[in-house]
C-alpha positions as CSV (number, residue, x, y, z in Angstrom):
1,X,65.6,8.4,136.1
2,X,66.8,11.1,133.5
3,X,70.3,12.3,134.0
4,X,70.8,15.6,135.7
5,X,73.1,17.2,133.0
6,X,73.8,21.0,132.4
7,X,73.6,21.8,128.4
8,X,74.5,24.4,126.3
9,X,74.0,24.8,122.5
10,X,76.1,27.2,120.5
11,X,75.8,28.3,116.8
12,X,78.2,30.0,114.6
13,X,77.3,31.0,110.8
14,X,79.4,33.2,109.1
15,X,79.1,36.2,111.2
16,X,82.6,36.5,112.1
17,X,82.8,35.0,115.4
18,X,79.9,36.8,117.3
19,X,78.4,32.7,118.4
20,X,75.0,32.2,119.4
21,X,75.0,30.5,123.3
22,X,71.5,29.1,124.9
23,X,71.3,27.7,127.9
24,X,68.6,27.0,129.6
25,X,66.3,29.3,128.3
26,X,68.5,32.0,127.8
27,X,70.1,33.3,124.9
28,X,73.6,35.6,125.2
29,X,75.8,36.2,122.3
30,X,80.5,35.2,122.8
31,X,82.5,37.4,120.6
32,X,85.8,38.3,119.5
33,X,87.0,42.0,119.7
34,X,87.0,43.7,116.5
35,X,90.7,43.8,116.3
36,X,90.7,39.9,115.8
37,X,87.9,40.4,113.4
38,X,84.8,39.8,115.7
39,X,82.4,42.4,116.0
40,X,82.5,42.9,119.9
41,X,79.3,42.5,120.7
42,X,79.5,39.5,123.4
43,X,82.1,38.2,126.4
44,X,85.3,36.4,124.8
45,X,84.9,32.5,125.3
46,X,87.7,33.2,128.2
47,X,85.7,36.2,129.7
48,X,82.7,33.6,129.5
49,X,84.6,30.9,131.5
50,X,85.8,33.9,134.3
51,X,82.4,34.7,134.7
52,X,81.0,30.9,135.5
53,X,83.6,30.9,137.9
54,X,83.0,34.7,139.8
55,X,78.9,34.1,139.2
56,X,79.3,30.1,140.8
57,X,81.6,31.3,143.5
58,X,79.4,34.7,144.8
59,X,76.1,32.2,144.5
60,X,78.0,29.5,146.5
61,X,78.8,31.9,149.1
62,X,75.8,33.9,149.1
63,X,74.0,30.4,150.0
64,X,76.7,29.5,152.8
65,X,76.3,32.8,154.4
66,X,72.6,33.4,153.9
67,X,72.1,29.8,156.1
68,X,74.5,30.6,158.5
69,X,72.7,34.0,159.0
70,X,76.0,36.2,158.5
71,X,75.7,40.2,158.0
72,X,76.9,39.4,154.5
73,X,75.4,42.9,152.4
74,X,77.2,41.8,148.9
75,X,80.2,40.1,147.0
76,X,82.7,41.6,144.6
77,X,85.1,39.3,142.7
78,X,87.9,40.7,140.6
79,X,88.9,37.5,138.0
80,X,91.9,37.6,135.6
81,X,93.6,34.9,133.5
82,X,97.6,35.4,133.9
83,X,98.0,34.1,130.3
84,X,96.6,35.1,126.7
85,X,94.0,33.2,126.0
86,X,95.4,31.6,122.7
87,X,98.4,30.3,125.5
88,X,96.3,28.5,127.8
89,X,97.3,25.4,129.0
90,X,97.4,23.3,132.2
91,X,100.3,25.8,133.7
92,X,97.5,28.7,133.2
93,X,96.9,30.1,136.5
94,X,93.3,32.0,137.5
95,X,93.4,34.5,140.1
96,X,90.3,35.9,141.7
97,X,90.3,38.4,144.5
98,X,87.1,38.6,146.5
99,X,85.6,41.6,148.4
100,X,83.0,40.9,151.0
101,X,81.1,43.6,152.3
102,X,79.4,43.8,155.8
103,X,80.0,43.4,159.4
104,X,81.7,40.3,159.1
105,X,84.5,39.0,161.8
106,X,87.5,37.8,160.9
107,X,86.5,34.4,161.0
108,X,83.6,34.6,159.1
109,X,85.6,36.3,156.1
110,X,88.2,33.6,156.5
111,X,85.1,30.6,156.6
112,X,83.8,32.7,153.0
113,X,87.2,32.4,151.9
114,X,87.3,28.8,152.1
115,X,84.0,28.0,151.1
116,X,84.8,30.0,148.0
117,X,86.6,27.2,147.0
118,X,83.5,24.7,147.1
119,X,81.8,26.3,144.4
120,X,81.4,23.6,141.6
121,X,82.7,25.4,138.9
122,X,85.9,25.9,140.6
123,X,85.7,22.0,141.7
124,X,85.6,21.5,138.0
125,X,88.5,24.0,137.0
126,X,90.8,22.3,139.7
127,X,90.7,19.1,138.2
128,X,91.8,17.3,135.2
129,X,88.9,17.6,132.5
130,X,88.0,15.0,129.9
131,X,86.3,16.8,126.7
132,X,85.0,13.8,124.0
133,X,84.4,15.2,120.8
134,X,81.8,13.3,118.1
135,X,80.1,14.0,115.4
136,X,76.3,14.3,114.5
């Protein structure tokens, strides 16, 4: 049986930072701003990683609420990194505020809340990650 793995191939040339990403089929563009010499026109590689983690968490409680037939109309996730991205480090802290709209109870925001946590990209990010590097 084939391993189940998620890839991604990125490509820089000597555009100045602007990296090619595909995944899956799809094709987006990670930039620097132009004030560090990139030319703006993608998400930083930090923007990129807050975005895996709002996009994995709405999906994984979109699923949780859609099967427990909650009046859940939409998700709104406000995600920040408390320190400069060239300062990251195993002290760097993520916060994300999340916003559920609908005629929820009190219990069911609270059960969203914690399911929030389940997502797997945040499973990942709350753990101690091994990164092997080789060349081709």
């Amino acid at each position: 049986m084939a391993e189940n793995k998620v890839t991604a191939i990125t490509e820089l040339d000597r555009s100045h930072y602007r990296t090619k990403v595909y995944a899956g089929g799809h094709f987006i563009y990670s930039d620097e701003p132009a004030d560090l010499g990139g030319t703006d026109e993608g998400m930083t590689p930090a923007a990129l990683l807050l975005a895996s983690l709002g996009s994995c968490t709405a999906i994984t409680i979109r699923m949780y609420a859609d099967r427990k037939e909650m009046a859940l109309e939409a998700i709104k996730i406000h995600l920040s990194i408390d320190n400069k991205e060239e300062e990251l480090s195993k002290d760097t802290n993520i916060s994300r505020q999340i916003d559920f709209i609908g005629d929820l109870t009190a219990a069911e925001r609270e059960r969203l809340l914690q399911i929030a946590d389940k997502c797997p990209i945040h499973k990942i990010l709350s753990n101690p990650i091994s990164i092997t590097s080789v060349m081709s």
